[in-house]
Every structure is written in C-alpha cells, then in structure tokens.
C-alpha positions in Angstrom: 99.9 108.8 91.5 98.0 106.0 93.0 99.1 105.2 96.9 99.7 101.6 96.1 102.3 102.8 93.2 104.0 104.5 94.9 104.5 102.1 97.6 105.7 99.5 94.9 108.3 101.6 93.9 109.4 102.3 97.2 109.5 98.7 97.6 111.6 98.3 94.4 113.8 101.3 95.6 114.5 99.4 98.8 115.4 96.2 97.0 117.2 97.4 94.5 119.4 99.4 97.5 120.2 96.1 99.0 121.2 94.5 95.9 123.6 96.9 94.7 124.7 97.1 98.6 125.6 93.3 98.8 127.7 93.6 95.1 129.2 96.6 96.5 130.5 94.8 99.2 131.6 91.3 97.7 134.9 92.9 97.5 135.1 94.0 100.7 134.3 97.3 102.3 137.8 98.9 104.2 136.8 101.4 106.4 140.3 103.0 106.1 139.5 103.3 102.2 137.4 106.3 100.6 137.7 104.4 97.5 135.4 101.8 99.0 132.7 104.3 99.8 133.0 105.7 96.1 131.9 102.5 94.0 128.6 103.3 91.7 127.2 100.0 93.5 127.7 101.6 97.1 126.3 105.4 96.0 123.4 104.1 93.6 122.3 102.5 96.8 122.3 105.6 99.2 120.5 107.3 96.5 118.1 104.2 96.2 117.5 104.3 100.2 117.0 108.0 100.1 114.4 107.8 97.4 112.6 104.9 99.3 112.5 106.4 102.1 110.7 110.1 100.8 108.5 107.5 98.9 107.8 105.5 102.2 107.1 108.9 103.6 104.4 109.3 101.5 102.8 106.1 101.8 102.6 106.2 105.6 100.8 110.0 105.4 97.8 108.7 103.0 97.7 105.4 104.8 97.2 103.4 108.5 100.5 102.4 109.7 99.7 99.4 111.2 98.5 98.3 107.1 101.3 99.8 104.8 104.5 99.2 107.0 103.5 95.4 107.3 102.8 95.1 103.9 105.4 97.0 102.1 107.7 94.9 104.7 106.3 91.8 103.4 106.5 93.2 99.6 110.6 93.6 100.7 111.4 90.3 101.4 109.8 89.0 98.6 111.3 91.2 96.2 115.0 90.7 98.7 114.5 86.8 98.2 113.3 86.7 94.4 116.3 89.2 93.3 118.9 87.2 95.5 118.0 84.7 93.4 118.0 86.1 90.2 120.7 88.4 90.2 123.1 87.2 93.0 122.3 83.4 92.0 120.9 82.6 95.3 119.2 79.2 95.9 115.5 79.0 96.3 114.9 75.9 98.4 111.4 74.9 99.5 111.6 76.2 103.5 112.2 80.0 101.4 109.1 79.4 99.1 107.2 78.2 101.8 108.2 81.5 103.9 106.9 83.7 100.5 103.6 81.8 100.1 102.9 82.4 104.0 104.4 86.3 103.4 101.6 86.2 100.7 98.8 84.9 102.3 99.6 87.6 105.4 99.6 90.5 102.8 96.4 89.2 101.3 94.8 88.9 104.4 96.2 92.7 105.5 95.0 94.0 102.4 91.1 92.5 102.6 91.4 94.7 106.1 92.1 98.1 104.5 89.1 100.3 105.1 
C-alpha cells in the first residue's frame, strides 16, 4: 500500500476517534460508572486510536519524521475542524478557515521538501 495511504487512513482513524469520543461524552463520562466506559461511541474510539496508531507506526518507519508527523498533524486538524462541522454542527467562522488555508499552505510547502 502506498505510504501516503496509509497515512490518510491513519489520519481518518484519528479523526474519526475524536469524533466518536466527543459524542461519547456529551452525556457525560462518570468515572464511578463502567457503563460509561462501555458505550460503542467510547470503544469504537479506542479501537480507532489503536488502529491509528500501528498505522502511524508505519508511516514514521518508511518516512523522515520531521515530514510525516507535521503533515499528518496538519491533515488532523483539518479533518478535526471539517467533521466538527459536519457531524457535530460546529460553526465554521472565517478566523477557522483562515487557520485551514494557512494549515494548507504549510503542508504544501512540507510536502514540495520531501526527498
């Protein structure tokens, strides 16, 4: 599988682990309460987070560090601020799109410096 791939869906792992974090906890987590550690939400995104991170593994051993980290960072909070908005109905404002246009332009310029 191509490195770049699998850093996308490590990406989308990571993202979708914080979305289904934040909905498992709109009810409030109870740390006296298994049952708030048992909701699908809540155990979807440990699995999500484990998955990310053996992909993320495997980006890091093909690639520079000082390339993919930044830019699979930057990839996450796009994808963090786009599904907020979509799926947790999140308002985009213009200071948020400004922050992913200069995310992109900083990934664009990484990438142009891979060797």
């Amino acid at each position: 599988m191509k490195l770049w791939l699998i850093a996308l869906c490590a990406v989308l792992c990571n993202v979708s682990a914080q979305v289904l974090m934040k909905l498992a906890s709109q009810g409030g987590v109870q740390f006296r309460e298994m049952a708030s550690f048992l909701s699908w939400h809540l155990i979807t995104s440990v699995i999500l987070y484990g998955l990310s991170f053996l992909l993320t593994l495997q980006v890091l051993s093909q690639s520079a560090l000082s390339i993919a980290s930044p830019l699979m960072a930057g990839m996450t909070f796009i994808g963090i601020t786009l599904a907020s908005v979509w799926i947790l109905h999140e308002t985009l404002d213009m200071q948020k799109m400004l922050g992913i246009l200069v995310i992109v332009i900083g990934i664009f310029i990484l990438a142009r410096s891979t060797p």
